[in-house]
C-alpha positions in Angstrom: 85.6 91.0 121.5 88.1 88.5 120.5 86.1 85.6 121.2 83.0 86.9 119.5 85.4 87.7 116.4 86.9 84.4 116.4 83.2 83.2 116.9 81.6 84.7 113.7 84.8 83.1 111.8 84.2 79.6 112.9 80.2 80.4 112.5 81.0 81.8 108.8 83.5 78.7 108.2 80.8 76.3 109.5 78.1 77.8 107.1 80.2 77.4 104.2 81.4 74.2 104.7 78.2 72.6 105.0 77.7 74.0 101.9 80.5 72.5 100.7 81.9 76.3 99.5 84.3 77.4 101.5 84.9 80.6 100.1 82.3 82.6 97.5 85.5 83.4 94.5 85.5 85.4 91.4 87.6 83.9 88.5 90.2 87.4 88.2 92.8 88.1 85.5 95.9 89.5 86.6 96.3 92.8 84.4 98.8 94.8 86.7 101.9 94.5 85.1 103.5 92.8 88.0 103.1 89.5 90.1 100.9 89.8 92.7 101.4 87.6 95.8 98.7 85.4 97.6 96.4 87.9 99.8 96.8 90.3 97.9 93.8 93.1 98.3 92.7 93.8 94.6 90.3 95.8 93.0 88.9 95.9 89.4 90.6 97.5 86.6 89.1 96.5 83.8 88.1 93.7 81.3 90.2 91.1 79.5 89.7 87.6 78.2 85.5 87.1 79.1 87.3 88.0 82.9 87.6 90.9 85.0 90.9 92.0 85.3 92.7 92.9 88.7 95.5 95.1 90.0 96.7 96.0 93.7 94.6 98.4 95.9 96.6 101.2 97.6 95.2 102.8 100.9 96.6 106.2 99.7 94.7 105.6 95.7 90.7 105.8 95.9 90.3 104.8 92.4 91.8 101.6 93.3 88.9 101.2 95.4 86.2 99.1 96.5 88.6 96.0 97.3 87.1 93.0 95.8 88.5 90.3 97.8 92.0 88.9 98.4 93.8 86.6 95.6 93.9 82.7 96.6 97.2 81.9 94.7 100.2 84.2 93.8 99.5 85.4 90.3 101.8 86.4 87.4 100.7 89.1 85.3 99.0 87.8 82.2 97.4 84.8 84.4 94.2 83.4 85.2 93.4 83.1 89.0 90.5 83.6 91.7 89.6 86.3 94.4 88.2 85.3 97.6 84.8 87.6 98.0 84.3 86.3 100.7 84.8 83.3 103.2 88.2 82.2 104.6 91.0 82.1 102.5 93.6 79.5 104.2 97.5 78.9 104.3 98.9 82.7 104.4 101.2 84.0 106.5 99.3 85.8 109.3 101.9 85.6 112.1 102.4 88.9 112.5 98.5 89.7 113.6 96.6 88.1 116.7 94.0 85.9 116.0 90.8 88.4 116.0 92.5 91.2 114.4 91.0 93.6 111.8 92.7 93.8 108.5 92.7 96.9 106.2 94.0 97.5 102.6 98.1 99.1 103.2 99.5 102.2 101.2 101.9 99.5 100.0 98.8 97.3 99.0 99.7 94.5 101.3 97.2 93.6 104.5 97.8 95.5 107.8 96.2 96.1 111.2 96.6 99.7 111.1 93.4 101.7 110.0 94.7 103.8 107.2 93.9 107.7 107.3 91.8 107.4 103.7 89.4 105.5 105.9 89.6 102.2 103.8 87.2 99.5 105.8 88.0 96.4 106.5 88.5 94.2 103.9 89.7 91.1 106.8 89.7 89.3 109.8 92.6 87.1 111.2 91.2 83.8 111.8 94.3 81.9 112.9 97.8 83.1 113.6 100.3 81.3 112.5 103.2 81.5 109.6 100.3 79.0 107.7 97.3 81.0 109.5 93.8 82.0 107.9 91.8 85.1 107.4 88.1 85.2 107.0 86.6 87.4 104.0 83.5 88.2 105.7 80.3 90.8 106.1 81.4 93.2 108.9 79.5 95.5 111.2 80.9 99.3 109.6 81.8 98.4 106.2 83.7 95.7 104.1 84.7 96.3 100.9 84.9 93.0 99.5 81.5 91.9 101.3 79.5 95.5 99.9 81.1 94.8 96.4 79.3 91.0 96.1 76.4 92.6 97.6 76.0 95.1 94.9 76.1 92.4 92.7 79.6 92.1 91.6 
């Protein structure tokens, strides 16, 4: 399963790039009252400055729910940044996962491997392991938040 996992990245990254896109973004406000590091899961909280404004999913919070992608930069509340919707979102620390893992939204809002009991979907897939790894953003068979939000037209 790994290899077809690792498959459908490359496919996805391949796709992309010869579109020259290599990730589908939202331009995001950060409205959370905190900084929110790179990778991030977030969800829409609102509106604020013509953008849609972002805080931290929690596993354990539904209405911090449907994760809309992953930020692409660390970003200090107040600032302007961009989710990744979906595609691969590069240079974040994934060395803690094997390459092929599915990645779900934490309690603690970070990324983990372990399926939360709320039943959050998966929101990632590690691409590459590695301290400056990769995780594809990507539609997957039994649910993706981030990929069913753009679909609905977010």
């Amino acid at each position: 399963i790994h290899a077809d996992i690792q498959d459908m990245a490359e496919r996805v990254n391949d796709l992309l790039t010869a579109l020259q896109v290599p990730y589908l973004s939202l331009d995001i406000i950060n409205n959370s009252g905190s900084t929110l590091a790179k990778g991030t899961p977030v969800y829409i909280s609102g509106y604020l400055n013509d953008r849609s404004a972002v805080s931290k999913c929690d596993a354990d919070d539904i209405n911090t729910f449907p994760c809309i992608g992953l930020l692409k930069t660390e970003l200090v509340d107040g600032t302007v940044g961009v989710a990744v919707v979906a595609g691969l979102l590069e240079n974040i620390n994934t060395s803690s996962f094997t390459s092929g893992t599915k990645l779900y939204v934490s309690s603690s809002g970070t990324l983990t491997d372990q399926k939360p009991e709320s039943g959050s979907s998966v929101v990632a897939i590690v691409a590459k392991s590695n301290t400056s790894g990769s995780v594809l953003v990507a539609p997957i068979k039994g649910g993706n938040g981030t990929w069913g939000s753009l679909k609905n037209g977010i």
